[in-house]
Structures are given as structure tokens and as C-alpha cells.
C-alpha positions as CSV (number, residue, x, y, z in Angstrom):
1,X,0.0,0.0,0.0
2,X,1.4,3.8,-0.5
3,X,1.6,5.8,2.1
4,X,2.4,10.0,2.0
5,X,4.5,11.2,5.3
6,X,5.7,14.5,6.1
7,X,8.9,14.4,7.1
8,X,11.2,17.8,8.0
9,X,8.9,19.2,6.1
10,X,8.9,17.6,3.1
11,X,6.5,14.9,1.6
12,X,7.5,11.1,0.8
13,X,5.7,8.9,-1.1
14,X,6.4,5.5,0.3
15,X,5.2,2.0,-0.7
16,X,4.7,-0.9,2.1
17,X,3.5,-2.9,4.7
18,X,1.5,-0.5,7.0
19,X,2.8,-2.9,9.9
20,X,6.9,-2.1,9.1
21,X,8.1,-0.2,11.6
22,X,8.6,3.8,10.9
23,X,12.4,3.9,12.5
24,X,13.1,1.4,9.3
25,X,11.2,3.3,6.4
26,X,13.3,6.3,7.8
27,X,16.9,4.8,7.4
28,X,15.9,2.0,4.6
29,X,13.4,4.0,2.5
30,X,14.4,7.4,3.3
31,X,18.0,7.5,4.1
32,X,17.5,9.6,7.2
33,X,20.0,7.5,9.1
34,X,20.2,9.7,12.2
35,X,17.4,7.9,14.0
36,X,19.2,4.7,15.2
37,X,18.3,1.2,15.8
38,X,18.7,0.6,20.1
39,X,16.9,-2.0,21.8
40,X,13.7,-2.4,19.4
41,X,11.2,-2.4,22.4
42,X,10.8,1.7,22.7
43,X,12.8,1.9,25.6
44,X,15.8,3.4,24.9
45,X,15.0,6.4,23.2
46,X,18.0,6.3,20.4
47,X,14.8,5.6,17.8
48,X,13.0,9.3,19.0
49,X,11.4,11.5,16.5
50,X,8.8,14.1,17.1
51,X,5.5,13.2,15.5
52,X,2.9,15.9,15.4
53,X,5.8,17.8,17.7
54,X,5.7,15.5,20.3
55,X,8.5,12.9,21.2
56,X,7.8,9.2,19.9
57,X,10.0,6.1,19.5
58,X,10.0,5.2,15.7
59,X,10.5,1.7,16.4
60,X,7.0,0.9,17.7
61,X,5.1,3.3,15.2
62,X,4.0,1.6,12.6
63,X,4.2,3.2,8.6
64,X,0.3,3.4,8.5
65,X,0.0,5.3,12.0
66,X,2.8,7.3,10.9
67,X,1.3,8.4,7.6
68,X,-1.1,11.1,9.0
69,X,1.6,13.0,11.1
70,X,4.0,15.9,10.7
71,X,7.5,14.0,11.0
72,X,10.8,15.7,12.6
73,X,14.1,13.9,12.5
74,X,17.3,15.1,13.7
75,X,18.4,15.8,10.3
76,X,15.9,18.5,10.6
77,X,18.1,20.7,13.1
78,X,20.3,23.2,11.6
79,X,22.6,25.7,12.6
80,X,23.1,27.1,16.0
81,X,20.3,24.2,17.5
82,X,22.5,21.7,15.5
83,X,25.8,22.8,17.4
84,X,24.2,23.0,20.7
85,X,22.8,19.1,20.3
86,X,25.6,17.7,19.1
87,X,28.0,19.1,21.6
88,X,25.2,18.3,24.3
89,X,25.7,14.6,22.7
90,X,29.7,14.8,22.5
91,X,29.4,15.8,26.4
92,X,28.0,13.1,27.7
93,X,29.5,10.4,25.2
94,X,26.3,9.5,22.8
């Protein structure tokens, strides 16, 4: 089935199951590879994205709950907010 999301702004046509999970249409489909792959049970927090501008773990969203929300990665930081997150990140050894 095809599915439209809105990620950073921008929209992707993707085709799939509705069941796959949204961290892996993001890397695989989408090469946004800076939402990682942690423990797979929503726990960890290395899969978080902001749906609708809220946090959520990508890898227990599925595509087709996905598919009606505004999607933020953290490719979607840039300057200054960018600097500050990834020296937060270098600080504390991410």
C-alpha cells in the first residue's frame, strides 16, 4: 500500500507494509539514518522522532499510524540548534 508522510517538512511517497516499523522506512526507504536502531522495544530512546511535535520512538510506530503525522528527525536541526545538540551529545558520550 502507498503511504504519503511528512517528514522535516517535506513529503515522501512510500510504498509498504503499514505494519513495518517507521524507524526502518526512515533509514531504509528514506536515508534519514540519524534515528538509530537501540533496543527495538521503545525503551531506549536512540529511535525518538517528534510526530505531530511531540516525542515518539519510531520503532513501535508503525508506517500506517505514521502516515497522518508531521514527522521531525534530527536531520531537521540546523545551525546554532544543531551545534548546541551535538556538543550536548559529545558531552555526555552519545
Amino acid at each position: 500500500m502507498a503511504y504519503t508522510l511528512n517528514v522535516n517538512g517535506t513529503l515522501h511517497r512510500v510504498d509498504g507494509d503499514g505494519q513495518t516499523p517507521l524507524l526502518w522506512v526512515l533509514r531504509d526507504r528514506l536515508q534519514l539514518t540519524g534515528t538509530k536502531y537501540g533496543c527495538g522495544k521503545g525503551q531506549c530512546g536512540a529511535c525518538t522522532v517528534h510526530l505531530d511535535g511531540r516525542p515518539a520512538r519510531s520503532c513501535s510506530i508503525p508506517l500506517a499510524a505514521a502516515a497522518a503525522a508531521r514527522i521531525e528527525t534530527i536531520e531537521a536541526l540546523a545551525g546554532p540548534e544543531a551545534q548546541a545538540v551535538t556538543e550536548a551529545w559529545v558531552a555526555r558520550g552519545v
